[in-house]
PyMOL commands that place a pseudoatom at each C-alpha (Angstrom):
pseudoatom trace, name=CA, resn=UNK, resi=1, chain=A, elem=C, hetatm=0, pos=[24.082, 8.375, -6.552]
pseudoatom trace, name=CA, resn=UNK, resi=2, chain=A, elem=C, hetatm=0, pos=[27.324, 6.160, -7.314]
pseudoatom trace, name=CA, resn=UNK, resi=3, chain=A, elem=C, hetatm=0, pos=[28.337, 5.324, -10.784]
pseudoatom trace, name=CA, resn=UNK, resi=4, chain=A, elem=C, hetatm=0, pos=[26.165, 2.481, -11.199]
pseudoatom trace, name=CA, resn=UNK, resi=5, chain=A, elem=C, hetatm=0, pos=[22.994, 4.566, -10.338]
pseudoatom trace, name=CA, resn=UNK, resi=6, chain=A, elem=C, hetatm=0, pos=[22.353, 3.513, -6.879]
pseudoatom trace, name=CA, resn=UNK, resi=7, chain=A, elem=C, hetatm=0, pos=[20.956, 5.534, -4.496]
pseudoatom trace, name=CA, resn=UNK, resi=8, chain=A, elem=C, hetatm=0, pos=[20.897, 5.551, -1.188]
pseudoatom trace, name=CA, resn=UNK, resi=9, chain=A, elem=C, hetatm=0, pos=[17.755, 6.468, 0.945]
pseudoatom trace, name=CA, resn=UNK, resi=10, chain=A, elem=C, hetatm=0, pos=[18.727, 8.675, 4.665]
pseudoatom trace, name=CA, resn=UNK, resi=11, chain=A, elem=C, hetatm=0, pos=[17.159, 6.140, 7.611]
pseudoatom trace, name=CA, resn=UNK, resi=12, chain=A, elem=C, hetatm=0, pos=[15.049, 9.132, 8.786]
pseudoatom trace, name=CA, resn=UNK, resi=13, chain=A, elem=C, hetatm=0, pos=[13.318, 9.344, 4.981]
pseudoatom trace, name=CA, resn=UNK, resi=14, chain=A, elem=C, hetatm=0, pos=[13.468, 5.221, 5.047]
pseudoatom trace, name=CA, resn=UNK, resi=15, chain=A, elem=C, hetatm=0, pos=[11.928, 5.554, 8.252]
pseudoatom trace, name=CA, resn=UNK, resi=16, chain=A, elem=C, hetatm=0, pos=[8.951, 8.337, 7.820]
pseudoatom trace, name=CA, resn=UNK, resi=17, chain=A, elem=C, hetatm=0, pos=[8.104, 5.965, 4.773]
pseudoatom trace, name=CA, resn=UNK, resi=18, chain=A, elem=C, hetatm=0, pos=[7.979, 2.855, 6.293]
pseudoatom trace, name=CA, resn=UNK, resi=19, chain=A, elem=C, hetatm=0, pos=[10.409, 1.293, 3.829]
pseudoatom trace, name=CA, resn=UNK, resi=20, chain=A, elem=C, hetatm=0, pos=[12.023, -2.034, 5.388]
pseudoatom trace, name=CA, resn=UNK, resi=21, chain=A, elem=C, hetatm=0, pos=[15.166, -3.795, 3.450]
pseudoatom trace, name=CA, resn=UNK, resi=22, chain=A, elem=C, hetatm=0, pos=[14.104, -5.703, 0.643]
pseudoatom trace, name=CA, resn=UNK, resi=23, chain=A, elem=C, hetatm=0, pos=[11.080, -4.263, 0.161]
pseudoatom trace, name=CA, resn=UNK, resi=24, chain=A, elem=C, hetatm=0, pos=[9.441, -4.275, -3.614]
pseudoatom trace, name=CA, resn=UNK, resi=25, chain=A, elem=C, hetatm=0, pos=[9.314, -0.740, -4.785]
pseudoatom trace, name=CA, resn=UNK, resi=26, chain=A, elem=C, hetatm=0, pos=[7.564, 1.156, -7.637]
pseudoatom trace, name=CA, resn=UNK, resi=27, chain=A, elem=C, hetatm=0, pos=[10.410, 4.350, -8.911]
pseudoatom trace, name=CA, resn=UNK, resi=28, chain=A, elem=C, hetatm=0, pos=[8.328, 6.357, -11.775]
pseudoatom trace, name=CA, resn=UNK, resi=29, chain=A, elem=C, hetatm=0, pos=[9.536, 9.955, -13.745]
pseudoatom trace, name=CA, resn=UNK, resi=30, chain=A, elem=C, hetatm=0, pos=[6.362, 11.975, -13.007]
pseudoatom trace, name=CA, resn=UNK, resi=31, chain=A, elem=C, hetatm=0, pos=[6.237, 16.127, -13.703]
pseudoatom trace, name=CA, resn=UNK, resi=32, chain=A, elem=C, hetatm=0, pos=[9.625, 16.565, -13.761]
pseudoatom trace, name=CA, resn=UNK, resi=33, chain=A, elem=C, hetatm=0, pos=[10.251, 14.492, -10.688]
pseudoatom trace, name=CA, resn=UNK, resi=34, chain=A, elem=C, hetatm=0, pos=[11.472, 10.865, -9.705]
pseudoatom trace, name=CA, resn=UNK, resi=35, chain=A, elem=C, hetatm=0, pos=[9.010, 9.362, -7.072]
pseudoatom trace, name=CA, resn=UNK, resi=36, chain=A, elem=C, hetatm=0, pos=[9.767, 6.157, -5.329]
pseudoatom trace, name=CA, resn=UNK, resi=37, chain=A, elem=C, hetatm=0, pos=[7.038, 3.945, -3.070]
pseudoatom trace, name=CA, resn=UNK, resi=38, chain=A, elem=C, hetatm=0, pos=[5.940, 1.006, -1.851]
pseudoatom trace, name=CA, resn=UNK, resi=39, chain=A, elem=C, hetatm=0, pos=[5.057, -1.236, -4.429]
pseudoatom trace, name=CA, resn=UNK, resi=40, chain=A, elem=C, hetatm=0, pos=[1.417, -2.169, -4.267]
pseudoatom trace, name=CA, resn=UNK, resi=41, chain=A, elem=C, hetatm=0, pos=[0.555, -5.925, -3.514]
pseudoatom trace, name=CA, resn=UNK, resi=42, chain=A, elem=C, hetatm=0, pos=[-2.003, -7.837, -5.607]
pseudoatom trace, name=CA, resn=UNK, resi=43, chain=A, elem=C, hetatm=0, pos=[-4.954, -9.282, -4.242]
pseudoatom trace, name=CA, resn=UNK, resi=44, chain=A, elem=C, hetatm=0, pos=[-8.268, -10.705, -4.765]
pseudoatom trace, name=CA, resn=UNK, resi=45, chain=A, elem=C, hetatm=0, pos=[-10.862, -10.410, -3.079]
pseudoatom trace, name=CA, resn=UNK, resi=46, chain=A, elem=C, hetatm=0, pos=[-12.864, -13.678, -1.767]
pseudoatom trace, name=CA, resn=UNK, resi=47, chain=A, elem=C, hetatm=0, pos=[-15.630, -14.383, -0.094]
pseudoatom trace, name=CA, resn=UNK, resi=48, chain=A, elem=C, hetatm=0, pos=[-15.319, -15.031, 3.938]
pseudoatom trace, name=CA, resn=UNK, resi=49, chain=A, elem=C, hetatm=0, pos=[-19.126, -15.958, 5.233]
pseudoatom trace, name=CA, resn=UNK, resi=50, chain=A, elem=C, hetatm=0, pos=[-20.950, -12.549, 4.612]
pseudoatom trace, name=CA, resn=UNK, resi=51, chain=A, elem=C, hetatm=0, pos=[-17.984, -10.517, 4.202]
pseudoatom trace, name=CA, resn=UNK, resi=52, chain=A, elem=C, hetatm=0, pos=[-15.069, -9.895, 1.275]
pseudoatom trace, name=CA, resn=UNK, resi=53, chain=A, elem=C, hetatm=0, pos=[-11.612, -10.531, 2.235]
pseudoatom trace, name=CA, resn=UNK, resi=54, chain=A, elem=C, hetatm=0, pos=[-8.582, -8.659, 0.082]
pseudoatom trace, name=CA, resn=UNK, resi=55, chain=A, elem=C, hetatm=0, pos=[-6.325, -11.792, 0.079]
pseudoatom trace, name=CA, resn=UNK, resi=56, chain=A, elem=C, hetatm=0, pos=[-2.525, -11.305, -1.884]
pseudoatom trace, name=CA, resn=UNK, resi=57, chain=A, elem=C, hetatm=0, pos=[-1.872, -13.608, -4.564]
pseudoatom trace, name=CA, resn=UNK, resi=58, chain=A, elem=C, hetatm=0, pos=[1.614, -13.728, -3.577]
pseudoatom trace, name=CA, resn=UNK, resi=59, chain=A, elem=C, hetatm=0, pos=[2.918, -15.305, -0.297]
pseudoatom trace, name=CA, resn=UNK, resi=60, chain=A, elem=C, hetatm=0, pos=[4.050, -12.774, 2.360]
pseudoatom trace, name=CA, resn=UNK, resi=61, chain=A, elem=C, hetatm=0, pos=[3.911, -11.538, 6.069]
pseudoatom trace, name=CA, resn=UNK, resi=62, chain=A, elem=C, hetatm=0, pos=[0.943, -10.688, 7.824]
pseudoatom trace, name=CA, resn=UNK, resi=63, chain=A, elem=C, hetatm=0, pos=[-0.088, -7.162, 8.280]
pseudoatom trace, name=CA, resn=UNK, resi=64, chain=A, elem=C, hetatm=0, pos=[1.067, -5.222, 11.131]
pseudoatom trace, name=CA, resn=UNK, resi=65, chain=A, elem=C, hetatm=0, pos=[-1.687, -4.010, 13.494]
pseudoatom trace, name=CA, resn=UNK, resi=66, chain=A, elem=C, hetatm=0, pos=[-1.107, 0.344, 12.248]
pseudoatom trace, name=CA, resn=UNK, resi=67, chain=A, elem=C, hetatm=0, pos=[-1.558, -1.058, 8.503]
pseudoatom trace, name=CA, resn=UNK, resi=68, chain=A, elem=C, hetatm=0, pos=[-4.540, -2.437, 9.148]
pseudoatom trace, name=CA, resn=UNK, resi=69, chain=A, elem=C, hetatm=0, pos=[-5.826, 0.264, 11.113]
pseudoatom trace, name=CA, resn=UNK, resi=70, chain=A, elem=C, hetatm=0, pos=[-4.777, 2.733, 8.481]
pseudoatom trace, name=CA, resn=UNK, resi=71, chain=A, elem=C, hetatm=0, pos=[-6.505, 0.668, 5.854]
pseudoatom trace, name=CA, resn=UNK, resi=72, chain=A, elem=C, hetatm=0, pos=[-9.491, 0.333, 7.708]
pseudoatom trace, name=CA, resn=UNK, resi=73, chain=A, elem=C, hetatm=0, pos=[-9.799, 4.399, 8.415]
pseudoatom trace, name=CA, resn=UNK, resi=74, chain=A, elem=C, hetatm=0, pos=[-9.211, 5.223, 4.525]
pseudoatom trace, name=CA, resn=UNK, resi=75, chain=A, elem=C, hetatm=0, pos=[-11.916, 2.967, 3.841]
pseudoatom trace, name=CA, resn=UNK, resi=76, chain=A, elem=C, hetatm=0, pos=[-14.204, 4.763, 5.990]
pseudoatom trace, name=CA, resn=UNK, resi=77, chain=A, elem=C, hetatm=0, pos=[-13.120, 7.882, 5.140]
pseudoatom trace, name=CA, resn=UNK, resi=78, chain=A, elem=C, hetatm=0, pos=[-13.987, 6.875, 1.206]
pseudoatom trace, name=CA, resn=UNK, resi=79, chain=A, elem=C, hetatm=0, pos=[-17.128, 5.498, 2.263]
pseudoatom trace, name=CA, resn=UNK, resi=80, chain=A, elem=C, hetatm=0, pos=[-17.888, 8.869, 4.171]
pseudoatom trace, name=CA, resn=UNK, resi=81, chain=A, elem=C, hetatm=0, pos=[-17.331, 10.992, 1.589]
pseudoatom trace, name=CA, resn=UNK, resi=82, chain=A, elem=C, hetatm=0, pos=[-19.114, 9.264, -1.269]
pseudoatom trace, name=CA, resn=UNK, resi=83, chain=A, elem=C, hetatm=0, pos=[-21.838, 8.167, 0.906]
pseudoatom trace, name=CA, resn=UNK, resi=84, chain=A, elem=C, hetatm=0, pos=[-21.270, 4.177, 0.579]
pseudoatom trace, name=CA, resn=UNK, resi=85, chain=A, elem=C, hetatm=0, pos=[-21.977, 2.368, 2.968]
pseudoatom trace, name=CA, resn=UNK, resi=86, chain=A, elem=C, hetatm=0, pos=[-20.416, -0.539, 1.073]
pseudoatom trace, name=CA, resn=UNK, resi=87, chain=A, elem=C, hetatm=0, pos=[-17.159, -0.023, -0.530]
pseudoatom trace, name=CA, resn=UNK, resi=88, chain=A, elem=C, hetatm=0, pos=[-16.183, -1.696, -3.907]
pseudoatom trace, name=CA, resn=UNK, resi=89, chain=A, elem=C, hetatm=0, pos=[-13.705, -4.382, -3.759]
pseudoatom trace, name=CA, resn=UNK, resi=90, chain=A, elem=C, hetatm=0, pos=[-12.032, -1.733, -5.981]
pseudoatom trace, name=CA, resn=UNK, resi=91, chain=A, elem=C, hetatm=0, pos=[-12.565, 0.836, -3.440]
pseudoatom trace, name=CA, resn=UNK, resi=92, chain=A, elem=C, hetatm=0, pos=[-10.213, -0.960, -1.012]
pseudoatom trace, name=CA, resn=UNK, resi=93, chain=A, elem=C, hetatm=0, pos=[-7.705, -1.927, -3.443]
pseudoatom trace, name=CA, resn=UNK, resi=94, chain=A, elem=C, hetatm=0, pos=[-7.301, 1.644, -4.311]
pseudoatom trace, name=CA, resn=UNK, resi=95, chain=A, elem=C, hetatm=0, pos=[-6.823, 2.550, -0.722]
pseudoatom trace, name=CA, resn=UNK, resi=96, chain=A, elem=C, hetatm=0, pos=[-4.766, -0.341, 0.197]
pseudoatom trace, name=CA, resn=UNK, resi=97, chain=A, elem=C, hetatm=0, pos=[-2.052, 1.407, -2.516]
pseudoatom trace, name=CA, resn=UNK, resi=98, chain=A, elem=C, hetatm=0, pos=[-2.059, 3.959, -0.566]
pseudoatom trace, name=CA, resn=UNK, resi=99, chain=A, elem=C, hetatm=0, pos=[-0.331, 1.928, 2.104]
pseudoatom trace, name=CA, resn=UNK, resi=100, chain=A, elem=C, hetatm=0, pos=[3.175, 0.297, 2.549]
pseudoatom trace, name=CA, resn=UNK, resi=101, chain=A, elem=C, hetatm=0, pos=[3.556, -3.713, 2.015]
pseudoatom trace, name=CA, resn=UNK, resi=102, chain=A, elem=C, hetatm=0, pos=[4.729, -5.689, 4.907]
for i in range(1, 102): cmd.bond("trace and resi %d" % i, "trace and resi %d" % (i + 1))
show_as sticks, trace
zoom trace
């Protein structure tokens, strides 16, 4: 960390974690630790013909293919283990946090 309180994330760490330049990021003091992630995007959810669409409020790129895929397998794995066979809109916001914006 330099004087001003910068720090400066190895490429292999940036890498593992997805984190691309310019990228929002949450930094929070939790047990004794300082944790840094991907900021989580707001959405809303509409409607698009019979299904519900998580749609961000703020402008931005389109999701690569492996976020999508990711999303889309933590939603089935919540749906698994609770037994829904139709997640809450909240249910895929909280596992779309789990995943790094574009």
């Amino acid at each position: 960390m330099d004087s001003a309180g910068r720090l400066v994330l190895p490429r292999e760490i940036r890498d593992q974690a997805n984190l691309e330049p310019g990228m929002p990021l949450r930094i929070v003091f939790r047990d004794g630790r300082v944790e840094i992630e991907p900021a989580p995007r707001e959405v809303r959810v509409v409607r698009k013909g019979r299904m519900r669409v998580a749609v961000p409020v703020e402008e931005s790129d389109a999701l690569r293919s492996n976020t999508v895929r990711e999303a889309t397998a933590s939603v089935r794995e919540l749906r698994r283990k609770t037994g829904e066979t139709n997640a809450a809109p909240n249910a895929v916001a909280a596992a779309a946090d789990t995943l790094p914006p574009v």
